[in-house]
C-alpha positions in Angstrom: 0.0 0.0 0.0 1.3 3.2 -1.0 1.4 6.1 1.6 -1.2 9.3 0.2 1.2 11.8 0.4 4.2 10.3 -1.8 1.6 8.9 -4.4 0.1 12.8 -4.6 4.2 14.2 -4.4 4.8 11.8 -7.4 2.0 12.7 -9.1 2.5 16.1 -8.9 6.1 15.7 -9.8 5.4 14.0 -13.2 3.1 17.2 -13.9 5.8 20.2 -13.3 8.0 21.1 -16.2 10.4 19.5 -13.7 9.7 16.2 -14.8 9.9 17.5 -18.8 12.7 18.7 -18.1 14.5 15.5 -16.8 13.2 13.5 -20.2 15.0 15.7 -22.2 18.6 16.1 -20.9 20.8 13.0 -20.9 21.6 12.0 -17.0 24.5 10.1 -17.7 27.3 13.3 -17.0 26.0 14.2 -14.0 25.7 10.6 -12.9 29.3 9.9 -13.7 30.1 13.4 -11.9 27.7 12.1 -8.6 30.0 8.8 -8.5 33.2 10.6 -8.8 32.4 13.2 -5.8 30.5 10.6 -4.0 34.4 8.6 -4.0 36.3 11.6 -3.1 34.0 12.4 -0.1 34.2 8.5 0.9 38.0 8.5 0.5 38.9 11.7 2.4 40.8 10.9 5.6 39.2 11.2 8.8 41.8 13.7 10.1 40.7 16.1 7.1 36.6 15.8 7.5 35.3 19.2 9.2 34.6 19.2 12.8 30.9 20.8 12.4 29.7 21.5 16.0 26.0 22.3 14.5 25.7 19.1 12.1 26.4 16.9 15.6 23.2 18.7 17.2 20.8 16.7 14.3 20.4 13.1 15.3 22.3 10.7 13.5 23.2 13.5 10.9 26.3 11.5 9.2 23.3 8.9 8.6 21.2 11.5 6.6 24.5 12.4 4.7 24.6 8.8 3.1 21.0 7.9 2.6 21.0 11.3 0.6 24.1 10.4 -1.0 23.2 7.1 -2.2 19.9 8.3 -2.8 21.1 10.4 -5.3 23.2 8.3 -7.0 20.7 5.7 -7.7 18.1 7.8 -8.9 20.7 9.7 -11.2 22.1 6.6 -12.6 18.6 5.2 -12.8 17.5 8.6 -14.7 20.6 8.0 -16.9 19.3 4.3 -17.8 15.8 5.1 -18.3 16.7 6.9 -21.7 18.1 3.4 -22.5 15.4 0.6 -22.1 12.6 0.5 -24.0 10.2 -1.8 -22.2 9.0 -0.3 -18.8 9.3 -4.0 -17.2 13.1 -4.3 -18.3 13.8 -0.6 -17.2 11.8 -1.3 -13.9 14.2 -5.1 -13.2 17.4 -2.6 -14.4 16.6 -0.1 -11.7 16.4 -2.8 -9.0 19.9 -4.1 -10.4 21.5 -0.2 -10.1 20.2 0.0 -6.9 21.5 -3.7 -5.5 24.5 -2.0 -7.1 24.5 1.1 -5.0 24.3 -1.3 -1.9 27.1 -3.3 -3.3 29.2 -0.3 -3.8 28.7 1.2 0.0 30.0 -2.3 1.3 32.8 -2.1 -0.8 33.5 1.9 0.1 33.0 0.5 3.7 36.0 -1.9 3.7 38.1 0.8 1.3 37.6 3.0 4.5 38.5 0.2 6.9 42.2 -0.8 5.4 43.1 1.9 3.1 42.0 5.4 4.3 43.5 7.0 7.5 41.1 8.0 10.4 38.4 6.4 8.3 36.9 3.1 9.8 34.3 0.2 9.1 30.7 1.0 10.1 27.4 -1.2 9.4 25.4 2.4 10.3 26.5 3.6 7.2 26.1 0.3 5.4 22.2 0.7 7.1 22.5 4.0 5.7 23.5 3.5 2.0 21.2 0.9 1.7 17.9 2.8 2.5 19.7 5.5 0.5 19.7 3.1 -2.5 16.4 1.9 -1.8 14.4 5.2 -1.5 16.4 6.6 -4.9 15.1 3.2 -6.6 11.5 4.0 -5.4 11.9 7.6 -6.0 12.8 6.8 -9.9 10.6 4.0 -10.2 7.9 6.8 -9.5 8.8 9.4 -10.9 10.6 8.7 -14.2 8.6 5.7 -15.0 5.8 7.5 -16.5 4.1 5.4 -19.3 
């Protein structure tokens, strides 16, 4: 069952100029451009990340960071596919594989922090994290650039 308020968001969405917009300009640069920040960001030592004393006042705020992160990723790299498949079933299956792929990828960044990147360390938060990032960038996508 699909909550009220993200059905009449999506809705919505697909009827701004906004979602025009996003069928006409290829996805793929600034998905390529998302993946190459999101790895500096996840590679930066520890000793080099800012010290924020407001950001620690929002619960869990590092948390937020990722799930927007990843969020973004898969829906961009999602936006950049859809241009590519033909049949919305196909497109709909390779969505769920870029997103299983956004998972796979925060693992991966998890252990790169753990062995090769000083300061940085192993955390199954952010794994948490990435994953519902990946997962609400898949739904997000799947509603909203999936219009047929």
């Amino acid at each position: 069952m699909e909550a009220p308020f993200f059905h009449y968001t999506c809705t919505k969405f697909q009827d701004l100029k906004l979602y025009n917009f996003l069928q006409k300009i290829n996805l793929l640069p600034f998905a390529i451009a998302w993946f190459i920040i999101l790895t500096t960001l996840l590679c930066i030592p520890g000793s080099d990340l800012p010290k924020e004393s407001w950001l620690e006042k929002i619960p869990l705020y590092d948390k937020w960071i990722h799930i927007g992160l990843f969020g973004g990723l898969v829906f961009l790299w999602c936006g950049a596919a859809e241009k590519r498949k033909k049949n919305l079933k196909s497109m709909q299956q390779f969505f769920v594989w870029i997103a299983l792929s956004g998972c796979v990828y925060g693992i991966a960044m998890e252990f790169v922090q753990k062995y090769w990147i000083p300061n940085r360390s192993f955390d199954i938060g952010d794994i948490v994290a990435d994953t519902i990032g990946s997962i609400a960038g898949l739904v997000f996508a799947t509603k909203l650039l999936t219009k047929r």
